[in-house]
Each structure stands twice: as structure tokens, then as C-alpha cells.
GUPAVEX-587682 format. One record per residue (C-alpha): residue number from 1; residue in three letters; y, z, x. Coordinates in steps of 0.05 Angstrom, whole numbers, m for minus. Layout:
% GUPAVEX-587682
(dogu NUM, "ALA", (Y, Z, X))
...
% end
This chain:
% GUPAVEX-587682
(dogu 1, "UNK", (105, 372, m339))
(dogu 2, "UNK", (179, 361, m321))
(dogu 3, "UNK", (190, 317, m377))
(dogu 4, "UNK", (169, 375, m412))
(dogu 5, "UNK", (215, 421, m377))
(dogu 6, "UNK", (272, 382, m398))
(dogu 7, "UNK", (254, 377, m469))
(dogu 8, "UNK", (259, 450, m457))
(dogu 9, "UNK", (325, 445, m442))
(dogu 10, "UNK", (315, 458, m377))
(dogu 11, "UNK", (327, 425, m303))
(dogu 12, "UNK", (263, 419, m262))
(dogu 13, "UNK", (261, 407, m191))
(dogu 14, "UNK", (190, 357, m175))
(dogu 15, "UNK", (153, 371, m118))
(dogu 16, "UNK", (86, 343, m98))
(dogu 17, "UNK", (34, 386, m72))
(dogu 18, "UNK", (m26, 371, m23))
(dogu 19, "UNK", (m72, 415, 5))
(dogu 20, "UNK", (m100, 363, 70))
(dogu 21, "UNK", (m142, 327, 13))
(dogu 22, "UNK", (m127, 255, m24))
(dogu 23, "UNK", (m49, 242, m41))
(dogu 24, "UNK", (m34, 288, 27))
(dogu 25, "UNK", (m1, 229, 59))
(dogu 26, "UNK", (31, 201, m10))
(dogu 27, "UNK", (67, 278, m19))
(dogu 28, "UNK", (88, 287, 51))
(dogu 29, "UNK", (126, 215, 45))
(dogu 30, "UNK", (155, 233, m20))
(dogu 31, "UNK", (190, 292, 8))
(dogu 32, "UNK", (196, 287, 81))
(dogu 33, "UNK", (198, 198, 81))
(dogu 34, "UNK", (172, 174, 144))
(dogu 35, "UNK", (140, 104, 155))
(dogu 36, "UNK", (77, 71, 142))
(dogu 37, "UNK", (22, 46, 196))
(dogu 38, "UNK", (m33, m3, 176))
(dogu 39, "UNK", (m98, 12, 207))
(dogu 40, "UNK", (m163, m32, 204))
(dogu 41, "UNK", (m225, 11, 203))
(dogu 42, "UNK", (m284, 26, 167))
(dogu 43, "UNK", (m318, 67, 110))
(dogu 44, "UNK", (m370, 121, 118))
(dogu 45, "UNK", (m418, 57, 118))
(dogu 46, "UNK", (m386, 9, 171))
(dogu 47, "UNK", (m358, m33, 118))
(dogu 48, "UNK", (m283, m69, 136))
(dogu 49, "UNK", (m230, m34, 103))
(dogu 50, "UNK", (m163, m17, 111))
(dogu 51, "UNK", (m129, 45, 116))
(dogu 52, "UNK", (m57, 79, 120))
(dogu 53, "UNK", (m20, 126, 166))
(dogu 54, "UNK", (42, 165, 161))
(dogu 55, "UNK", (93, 156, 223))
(dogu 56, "UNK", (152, 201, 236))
(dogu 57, "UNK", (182, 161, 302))
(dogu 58, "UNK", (231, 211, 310))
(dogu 59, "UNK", (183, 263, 330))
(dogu 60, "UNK", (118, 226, 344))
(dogu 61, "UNK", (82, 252, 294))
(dogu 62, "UNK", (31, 214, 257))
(dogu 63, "UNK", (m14, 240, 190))
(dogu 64, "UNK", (m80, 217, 184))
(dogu 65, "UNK", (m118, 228, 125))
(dogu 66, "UNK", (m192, 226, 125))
(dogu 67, "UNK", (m196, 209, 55))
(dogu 68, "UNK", (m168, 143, 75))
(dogu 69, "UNK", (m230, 122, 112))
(dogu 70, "UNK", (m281, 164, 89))
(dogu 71, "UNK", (m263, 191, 17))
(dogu 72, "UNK", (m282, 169, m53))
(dogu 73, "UNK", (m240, 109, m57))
(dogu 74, "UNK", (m269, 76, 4))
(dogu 75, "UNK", (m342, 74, m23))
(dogu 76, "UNK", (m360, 0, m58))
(dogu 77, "UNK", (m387, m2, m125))
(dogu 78, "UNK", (m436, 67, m131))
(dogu 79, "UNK", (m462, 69, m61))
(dogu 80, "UNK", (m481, 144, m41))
(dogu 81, "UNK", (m522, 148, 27))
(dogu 82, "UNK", (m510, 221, 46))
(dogu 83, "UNK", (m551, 226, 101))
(dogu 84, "UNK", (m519, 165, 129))
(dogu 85, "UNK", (m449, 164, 107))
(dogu 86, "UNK", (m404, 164, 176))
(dogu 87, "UNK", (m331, 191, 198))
(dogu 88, "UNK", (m329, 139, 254))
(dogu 89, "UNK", (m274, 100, 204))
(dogu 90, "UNK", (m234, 169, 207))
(dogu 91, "UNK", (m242, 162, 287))
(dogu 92, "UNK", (m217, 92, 294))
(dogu 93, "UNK", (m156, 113, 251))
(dogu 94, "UNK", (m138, 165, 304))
(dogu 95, "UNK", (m144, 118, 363))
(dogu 96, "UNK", (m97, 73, 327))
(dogu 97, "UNK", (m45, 141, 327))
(dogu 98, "UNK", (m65, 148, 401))
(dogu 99, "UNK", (m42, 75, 409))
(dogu 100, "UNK", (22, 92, 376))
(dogu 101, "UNK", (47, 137, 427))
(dogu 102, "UNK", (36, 190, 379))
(dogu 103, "UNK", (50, 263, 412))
(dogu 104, "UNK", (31, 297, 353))
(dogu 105, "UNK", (m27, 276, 302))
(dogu 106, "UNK", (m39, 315, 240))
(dogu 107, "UNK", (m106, 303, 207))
(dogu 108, "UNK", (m111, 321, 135))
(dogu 109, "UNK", (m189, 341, 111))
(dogu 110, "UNK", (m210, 331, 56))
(dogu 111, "UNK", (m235, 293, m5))
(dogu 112, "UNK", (m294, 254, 40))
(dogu 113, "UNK", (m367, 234, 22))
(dogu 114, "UNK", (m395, 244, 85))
(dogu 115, "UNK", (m432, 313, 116))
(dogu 116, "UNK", (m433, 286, 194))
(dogu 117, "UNK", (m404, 346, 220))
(dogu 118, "UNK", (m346, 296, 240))
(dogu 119, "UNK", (m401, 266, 305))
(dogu 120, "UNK", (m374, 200, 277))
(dogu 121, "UNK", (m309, 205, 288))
(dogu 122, "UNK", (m325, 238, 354))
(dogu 123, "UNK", (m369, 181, 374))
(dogu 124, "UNK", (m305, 124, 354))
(dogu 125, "UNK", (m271, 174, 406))
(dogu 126, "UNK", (m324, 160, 471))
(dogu 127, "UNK", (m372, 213, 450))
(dogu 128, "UNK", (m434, 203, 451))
(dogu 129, "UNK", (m501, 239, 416))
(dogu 130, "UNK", (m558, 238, 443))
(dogu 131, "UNK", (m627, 248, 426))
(dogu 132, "UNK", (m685, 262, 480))
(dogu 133, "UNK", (m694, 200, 502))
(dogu 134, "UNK", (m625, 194, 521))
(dogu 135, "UNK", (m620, 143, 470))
(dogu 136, "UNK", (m549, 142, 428))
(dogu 137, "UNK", (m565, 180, 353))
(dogu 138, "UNK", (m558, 131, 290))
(dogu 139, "UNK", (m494, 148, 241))
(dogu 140, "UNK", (m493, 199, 187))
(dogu 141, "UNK", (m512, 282, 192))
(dogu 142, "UNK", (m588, 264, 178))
(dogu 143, "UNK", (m591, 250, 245))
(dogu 144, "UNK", (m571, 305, 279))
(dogu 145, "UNK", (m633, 346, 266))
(dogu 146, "UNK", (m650, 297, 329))
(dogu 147, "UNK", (m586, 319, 373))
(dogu 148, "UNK", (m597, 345, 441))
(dogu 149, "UNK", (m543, 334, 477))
(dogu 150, "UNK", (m472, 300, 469))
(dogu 151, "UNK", (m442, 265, 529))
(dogu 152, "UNK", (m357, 277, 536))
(dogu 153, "UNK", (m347, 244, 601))
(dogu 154, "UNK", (m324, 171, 560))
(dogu 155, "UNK", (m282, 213, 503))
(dogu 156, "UNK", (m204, 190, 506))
(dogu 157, "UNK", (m163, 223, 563))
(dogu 158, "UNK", (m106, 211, 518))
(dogu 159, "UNK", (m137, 271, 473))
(dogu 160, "UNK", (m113, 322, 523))
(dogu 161, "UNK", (m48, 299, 523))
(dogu 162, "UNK", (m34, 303, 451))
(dogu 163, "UNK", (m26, 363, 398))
(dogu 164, "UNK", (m76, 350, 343))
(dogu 165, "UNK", (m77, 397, 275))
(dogu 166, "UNK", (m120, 396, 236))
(dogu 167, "UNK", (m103, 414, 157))
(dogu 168, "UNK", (m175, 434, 113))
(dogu 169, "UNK", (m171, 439, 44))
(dogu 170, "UNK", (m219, 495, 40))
(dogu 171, "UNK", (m235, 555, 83))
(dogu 172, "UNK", (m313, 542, 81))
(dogu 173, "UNK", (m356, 549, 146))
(dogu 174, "UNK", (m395, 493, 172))
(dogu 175, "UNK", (m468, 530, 154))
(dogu 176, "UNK", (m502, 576, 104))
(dogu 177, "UNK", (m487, 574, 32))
(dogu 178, "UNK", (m421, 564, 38))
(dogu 179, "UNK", (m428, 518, 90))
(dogu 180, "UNK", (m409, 435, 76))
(dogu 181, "UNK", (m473, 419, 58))
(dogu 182, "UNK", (m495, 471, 7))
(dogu 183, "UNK", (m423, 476, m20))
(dogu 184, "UNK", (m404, 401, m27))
(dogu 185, "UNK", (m466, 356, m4))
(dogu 186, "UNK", (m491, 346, m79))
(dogu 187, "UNK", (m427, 316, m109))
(dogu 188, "UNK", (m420, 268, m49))
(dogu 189, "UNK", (m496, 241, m75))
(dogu 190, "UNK", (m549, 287, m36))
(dogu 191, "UNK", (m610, 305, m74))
(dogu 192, "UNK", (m634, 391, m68))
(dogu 193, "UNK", (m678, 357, m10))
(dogu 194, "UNK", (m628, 322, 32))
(dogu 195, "UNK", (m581, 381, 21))
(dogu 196, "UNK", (m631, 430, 57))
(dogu 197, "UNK", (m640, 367, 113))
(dogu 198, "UNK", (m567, 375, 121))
(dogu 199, "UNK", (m560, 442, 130))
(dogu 200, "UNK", (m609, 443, 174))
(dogu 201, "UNK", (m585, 384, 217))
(dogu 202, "UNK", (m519, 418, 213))
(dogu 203, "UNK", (m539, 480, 247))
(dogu 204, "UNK", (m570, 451, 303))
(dogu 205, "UNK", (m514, 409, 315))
(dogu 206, "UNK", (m473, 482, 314))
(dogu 207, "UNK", (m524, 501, 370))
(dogu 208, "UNK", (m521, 445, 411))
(dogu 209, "UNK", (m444, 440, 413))
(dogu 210, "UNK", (m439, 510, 417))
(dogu 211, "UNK", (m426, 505, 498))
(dogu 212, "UNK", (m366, 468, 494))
(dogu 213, "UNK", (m332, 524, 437))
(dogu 214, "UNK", (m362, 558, 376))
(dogu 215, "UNK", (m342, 508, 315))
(dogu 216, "UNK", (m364, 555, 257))
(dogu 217, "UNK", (m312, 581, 237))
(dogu 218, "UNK", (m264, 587, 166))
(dogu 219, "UNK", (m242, 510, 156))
(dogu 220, "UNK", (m299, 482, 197))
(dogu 221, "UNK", (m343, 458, 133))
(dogu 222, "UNK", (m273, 419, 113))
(dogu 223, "UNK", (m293, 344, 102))
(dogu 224, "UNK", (m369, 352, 108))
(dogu 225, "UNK", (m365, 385, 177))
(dogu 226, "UNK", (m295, 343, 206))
(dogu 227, "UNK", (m267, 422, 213))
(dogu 228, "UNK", (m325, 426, 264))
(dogu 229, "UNK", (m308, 358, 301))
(dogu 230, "UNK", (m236, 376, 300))
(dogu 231, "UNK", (m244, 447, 335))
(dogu 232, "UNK", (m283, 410, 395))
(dogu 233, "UNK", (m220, 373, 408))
(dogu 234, "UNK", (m182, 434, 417))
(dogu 235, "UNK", (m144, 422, 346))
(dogu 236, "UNK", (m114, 478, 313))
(dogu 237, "UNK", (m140, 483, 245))
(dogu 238, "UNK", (m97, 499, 188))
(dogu 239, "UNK", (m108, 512, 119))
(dogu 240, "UNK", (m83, 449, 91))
(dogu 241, "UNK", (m50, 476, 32))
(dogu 242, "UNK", (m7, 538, 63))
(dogu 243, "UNK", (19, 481, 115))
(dogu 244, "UNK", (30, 427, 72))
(dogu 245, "UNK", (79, 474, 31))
(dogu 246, "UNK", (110, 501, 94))
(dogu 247, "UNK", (123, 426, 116))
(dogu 248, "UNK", (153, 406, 47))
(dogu 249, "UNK", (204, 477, 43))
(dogu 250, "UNK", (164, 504, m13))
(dogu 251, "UNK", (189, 568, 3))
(dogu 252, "UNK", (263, 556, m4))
(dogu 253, "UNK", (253, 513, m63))
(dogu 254, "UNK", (213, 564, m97))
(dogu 255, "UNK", (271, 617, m80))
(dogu 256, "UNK", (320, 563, m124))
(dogu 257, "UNK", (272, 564, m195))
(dogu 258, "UNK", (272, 606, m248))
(dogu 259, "UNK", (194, 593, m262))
(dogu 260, "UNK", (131, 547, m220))
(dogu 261, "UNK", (87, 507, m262))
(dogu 262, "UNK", (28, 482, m235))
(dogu 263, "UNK", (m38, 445, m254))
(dogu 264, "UNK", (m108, 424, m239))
(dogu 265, "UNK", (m166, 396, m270))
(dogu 266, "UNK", (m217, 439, m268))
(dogu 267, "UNK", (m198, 514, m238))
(dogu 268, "UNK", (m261, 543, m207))
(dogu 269, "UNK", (m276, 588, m169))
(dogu 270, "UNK", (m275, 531, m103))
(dogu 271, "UNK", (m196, 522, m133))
(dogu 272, "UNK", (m180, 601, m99))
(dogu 273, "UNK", (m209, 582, m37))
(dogu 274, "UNK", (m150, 545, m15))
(dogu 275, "UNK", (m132, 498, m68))
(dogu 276, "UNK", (m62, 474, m71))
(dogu 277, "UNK", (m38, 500, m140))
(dogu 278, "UNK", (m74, 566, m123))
(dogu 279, "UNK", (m37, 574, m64))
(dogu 280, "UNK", (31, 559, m97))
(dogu 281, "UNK", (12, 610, m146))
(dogu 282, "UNK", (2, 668, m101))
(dogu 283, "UNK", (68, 643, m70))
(dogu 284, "UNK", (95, 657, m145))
(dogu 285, "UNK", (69, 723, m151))
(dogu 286, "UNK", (94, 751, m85))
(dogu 287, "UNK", (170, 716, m100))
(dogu 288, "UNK", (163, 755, m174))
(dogu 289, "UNK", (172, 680, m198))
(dogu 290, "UNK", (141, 669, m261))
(dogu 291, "UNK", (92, 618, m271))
(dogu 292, "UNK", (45, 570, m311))
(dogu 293, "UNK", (m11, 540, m295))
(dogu 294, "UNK", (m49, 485, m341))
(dogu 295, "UNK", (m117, 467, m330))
(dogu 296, "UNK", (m156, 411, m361))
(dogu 297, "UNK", (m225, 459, m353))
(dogu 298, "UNK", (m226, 518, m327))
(dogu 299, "UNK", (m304, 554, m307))
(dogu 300, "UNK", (m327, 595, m362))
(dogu 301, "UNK", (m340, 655, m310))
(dogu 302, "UNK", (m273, 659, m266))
(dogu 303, "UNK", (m223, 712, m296))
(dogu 304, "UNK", (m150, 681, m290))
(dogu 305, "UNK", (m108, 749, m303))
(dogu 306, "UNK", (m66, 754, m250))
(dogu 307, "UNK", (m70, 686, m216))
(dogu 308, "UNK", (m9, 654, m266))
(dogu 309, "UNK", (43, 689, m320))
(dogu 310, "UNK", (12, 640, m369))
(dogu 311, "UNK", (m55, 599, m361))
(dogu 312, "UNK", (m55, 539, m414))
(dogu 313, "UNK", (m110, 491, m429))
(dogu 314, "UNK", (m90, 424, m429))
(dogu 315, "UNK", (m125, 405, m495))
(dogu 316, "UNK", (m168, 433, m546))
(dogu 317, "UNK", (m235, 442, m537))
(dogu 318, "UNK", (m258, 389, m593))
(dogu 319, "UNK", (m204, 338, m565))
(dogu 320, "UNK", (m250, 280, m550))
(dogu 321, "UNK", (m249, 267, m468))
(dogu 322, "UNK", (m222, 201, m483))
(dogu 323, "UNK", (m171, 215, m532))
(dogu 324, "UNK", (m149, 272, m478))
(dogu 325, "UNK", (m142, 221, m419))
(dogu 326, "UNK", (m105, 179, m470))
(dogu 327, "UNK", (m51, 225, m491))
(dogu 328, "UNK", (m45, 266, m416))
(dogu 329, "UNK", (23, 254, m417))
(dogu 330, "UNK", (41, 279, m473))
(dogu 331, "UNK", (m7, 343, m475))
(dogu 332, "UNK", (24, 356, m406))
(dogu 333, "UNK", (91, 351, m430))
(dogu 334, "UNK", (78, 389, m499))
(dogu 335, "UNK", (41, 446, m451))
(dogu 336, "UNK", (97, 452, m403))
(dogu 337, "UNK", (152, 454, m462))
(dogu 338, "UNK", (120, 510, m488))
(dogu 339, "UNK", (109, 541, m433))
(dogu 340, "UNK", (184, 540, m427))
(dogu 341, "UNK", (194, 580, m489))
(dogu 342, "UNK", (145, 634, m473))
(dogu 343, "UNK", (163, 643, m392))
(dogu 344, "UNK", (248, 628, m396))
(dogu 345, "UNK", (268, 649, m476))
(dogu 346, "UNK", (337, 640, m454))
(dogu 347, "UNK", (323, 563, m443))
(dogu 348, "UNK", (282, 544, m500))
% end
């Protein structure tokens, strides 16, 4: 798009967006800088892997994102176990920022294939779930259906001596049909049967916890249920996109431009519930910036008047998938250049 913009004729400023999802840590360190913290956990299946963190020494801040240890990219070949599929990776990743000497851990939600309501990465932190024998549950959200009690006399003292946020990429509950598992459970590899199991292991995990703090709340379905998790240890929850544009100045930069373009690829109805370009968008409007916004689908049902100036599709509709993913480049540039033309006359 900016090599667009400059075909244009005219100067764009580049500034990545996250919204607490995948490529949270790889924006924040393209704007802000920071160093990098090797951390060797797991995936949502116990499996070695490793994993990166974000350190800001001067402030003792560290960024954890969950898609690091439990998102797509961690799963090996086509393995999809949703009742089974674990945050405890995510948990091991923020005992390594504990070991740090972090004072302030951010942890970015979103992007993950597992539906635990986050018990994983409470049980790498000295929780532990119990079922009625007292014994300790298996991993995954299957098994809390069996949940009657969780034990917090062995969870990390250094906890309470830390500021945690928490950023969610969406503003979903932890339950009912919005909830993580009827919302997101089926793209993360649950069948219509396991999704109901989840919900329903879900909610009684909702009831059990609910004596330590109510968890169901906007932002607790975040990351299959880590929203949920998060709120037990007293994290402030965030929505992910609004603070990773207040970290990055979006505001001021915004208040320097002429026009925003933006993108995504596919604009649904989930992409107003949060989503990063969304977000940016509204931004837009209330500045009385113009904008663009190209999508590579967009669902057939959503009305886009109002949310951008000027909504573009990427590519025609008979442009072979292929042939699109080929020439993205391009189309993005031709799109944006365009877009130039129609939003800034003066420029083109």
C-alpha cells in the first residue's frame, strides 16, 4: 500500500498495527524497539518449542504473546486436538518474564488453538484443578466438565507483586453464543459435538472459579478462554487493538496524514468487534480523516457504508486465488494508488 502511495505522488508514513493477536510483538518492536528474550516452552500439546518475548529493560516491561506458544504456528504438521489443546506453554512463557525481574508483563491474546479457559497456563503458574477425587485434571477444556475445585495456595507469590495486562483481540465473553467456544472452537478443529462439550465445560469452570472473581466478562472469551485465566490474576484486560495504537502514538500520527489506509483479509462481522483495522477506522472517522480500506473478502451480509471513505476489493472476483496471492503486491499497490486519486485529487 505505501508503495502505492508513492506512485501517487504522495509521502506515506508505515505503521504496523496489532490488535493483542499474531505479529503483536513484531509491531510493537518495529515502532517502540525493545529487546528480544528466548523462552523454551511448549505448544498446546506439550511438544518442545521455542518461543519469543519482548523486553523493555528500561521500564521492566515484558510482552508476551500467546500466539507464540499456543497459536497456529506452533501446531506440527495438521494436528487439531481441541479438547486437549493446552495454554500451559503460554504459562511457562510468563514465569520466564517473572524470572526477568519483569515489573510489568503485557500479555497479548489472541490467534490460539486452544479453548482451556487459560487453566493451563494457570496450572504452569502453581494452580492446580481438581476433580473429586482430589486428583489433578488432565490438559485441555474437555476436562473441565470434571472441575471441582482449583487449589491457589502453590500459584507464584511473585504474581502479586507484578502489574499484568492483558490485551484481547476481541470483546467476546467466555460463554453463550458468543462465548470462545461457539464463536471460535470450530476453526481451531472442534466438531458441532465437541463445541457444545466446550461450552459446557466452560461454564462450569465459570461456576467453580466464580468465588475467587466473576471472569465473564467482555474480553474473557479472548484466546479460547485466556481473558478468563487472566482476570483471576487480577490483570486488567484491555482491548488489544485500542492499546496497541495508544502504545504505538497512533493518535498523533493520525493527526499528521492527510488520509489512513488500512486492510484485512476477510472483513466480517468478527473484524468490528475489535479488529485492528476497524479500530483505526473509527479513529478516522472521529479525526474527519479520510480513509480506505481494502479487503481481500469481505461477508456478503455486513454493510460497509460508513466504516471507510472508500472500501476496495483487493481483486476481482474471477481472479483465480492463486494468481491473487501471486500478484498481492502489486494489487495492493495498484488499490492503494487509486485510492490516492479518489480520497487526495490534489496528489494524484
Amino acid at each position: 500500500m505505501a508503495e502505492g502511495v508513492r506512485q501517487a505522488g504522495a509521502d506515506p508514513i508505515t505503521l504496523p498495527l496489532a490488535d493483542g493477536g499474531e505479529g503483536t510483538l513484531w509491531a510493537l518492536h518495529r515502532t517502540l524497539g525493545g529487546s528480544w528474550l528466548s523462552v523454551a516452552t511448549v505448544n498446546p500439546w506439550a511438544r518442545p518449542i521455542t518461543a519469543s518475548m519482548l523486553h523493555w529493560p528500561k521500564t521492566a516491561t515484558v510482552v508476551v504473546e500467546l500466539a507464540e506458544a499456543a497459536g497456529w504456528t506452533t501446531a506440527y504438521g495438521r494436528q487439531r486436538a481441541a479438547l486437549t489443546a493446552s495454554t500451559f506453554g503460554v504459562g511457562i512463557m510468563l514465569k520466564a518474564a517473572l524470572d526477568s525481574g519483569a515489573a510489568r508483563i503485557v500479555v497479548g491474546l489472541g490467534g490460539s488453538l486452544t479453548t482451556d479457559g487459560g487453566s493451563g497456563l494457570l496450572t504452569a503458574l502453581g494452580a492446580r484443578f481438581l476433580d473429586r477425587q482430589g486428583h489433578a485434571l488432565p490438559p485441555g477444556g474437555g476436562a473441565l466438565a470434571e472441575l471441582v475445585r482449583v487449589d491457589w495456595s502453590h500459584l507464584d507469590p511473585r504474581l502479586g507483586t507484578v502489574e499484568l495486562v492483558a490485551l484481547a483481540d476481541v470483546d467476546n465473553p467466555l460463554t453463550g453464543p458468543d462465548g470462545a467456544s461457539r464463536t471460535f472452537a470450530r476453526q481451531k478443529g472442534a466438531s458441532a459435538d465437541e463445541i457444545e462439550l466446550l461450552e459446557v465445560a466452560l461454564s462450569h469452570y465459570r461456576e467453580v472459579v466464580r468465588q475467587r472473581t466473576e471472569v465473564d466478562g467482555p474480553g474473557s472469551g479472548a484466546a479460547g478462554g485466556t481473558g478468563a485465566a487472566l482476570r483471576l490474576l487480577g490483570a486488567s484486560l484491555l482491548p488489544g487493538s485500542q492499546a496497541v495504537l495508544d502504545m504505538i502514538g497512533f493518535k498523533d500520527r493520525l493527526a499528521e496524514s492527510q488520509a489512513l489506509f488500512t486492510g484485512e483479509g476477510r472483513f466480517d462481522r468478527q473484524s468490528l468487534r475489535g479488529k485492528a483495522p476497524a479500530v483505526a477506522l473509527e479513529l478516522a472517522r472521529a479525526a474527519a480523516v479520510p480513509s480506505c480500506l481494502i479487503v481481500g473478502k469481505r461477508a456478503q451480509e455486513l454493510d460497509l457504508d460508513g466504516v471507510a471513505s472508500l472500501v476496495l476489493d483487493l481483486a476481482p472476483p474471477d481472479l483465480p486465488v492463486g494468481q491473487v496471492r501471486r500478484q498481492i503486491r502489486s494489487l495492493l499497490a495498484e488499490r492503494a494508488r487509486d485510492a490516492v486519486g479518489q480520497l487526495l485529487p490534489a496528489s494524484a
